[in-house]
N, C-alpha and C positions, 0 to 999 in steps of 0.2 A: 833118825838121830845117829851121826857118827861112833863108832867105837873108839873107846880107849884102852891103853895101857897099863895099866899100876907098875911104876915103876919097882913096888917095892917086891914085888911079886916076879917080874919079868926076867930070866934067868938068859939074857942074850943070845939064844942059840939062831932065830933070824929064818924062822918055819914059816913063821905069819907072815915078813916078808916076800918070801916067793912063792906063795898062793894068792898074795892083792891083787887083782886084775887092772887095778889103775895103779899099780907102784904108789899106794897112799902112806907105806909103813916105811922108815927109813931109820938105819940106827944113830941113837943119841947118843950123849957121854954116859951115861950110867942104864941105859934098856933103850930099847924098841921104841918109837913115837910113830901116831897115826897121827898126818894132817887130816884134820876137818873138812879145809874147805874141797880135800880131796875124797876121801871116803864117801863112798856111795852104798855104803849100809847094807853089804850085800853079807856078813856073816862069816867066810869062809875063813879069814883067818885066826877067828876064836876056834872053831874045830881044831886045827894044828898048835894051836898053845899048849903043853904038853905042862905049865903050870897054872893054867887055866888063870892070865893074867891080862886079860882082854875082856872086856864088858860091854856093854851099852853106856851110852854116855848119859 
């Protein structure tokens, strides 16, 4: 199952971005969005969320 975001949580800094190994995480208007049908559930960019705004979907 893909991860998500919480936007309310997500503090823009763009960490989780450049640890996705398939560029799944791209910034939105207001935080961070992982596409779905990209994420391959590998984990790595919940370690680097420094507001722990990344989950399981």
């Amino acid at each position: 199952m893909p991860r998500i975001i919480n936007p309310d949580l997500c503090v823009s800094c763009g960490s989780c971005a450049g640890v996705c190994p398939v560029g799944a995480i791209t910034e939105g208007e207001a935080s961070y969005v992982i596409n779905a049908e990209e994420c391959i559930d590998c984990g790595a960019c919940e370690g680097t969320c420094p507001s722990e705004a990344i989950t399981e979907a």
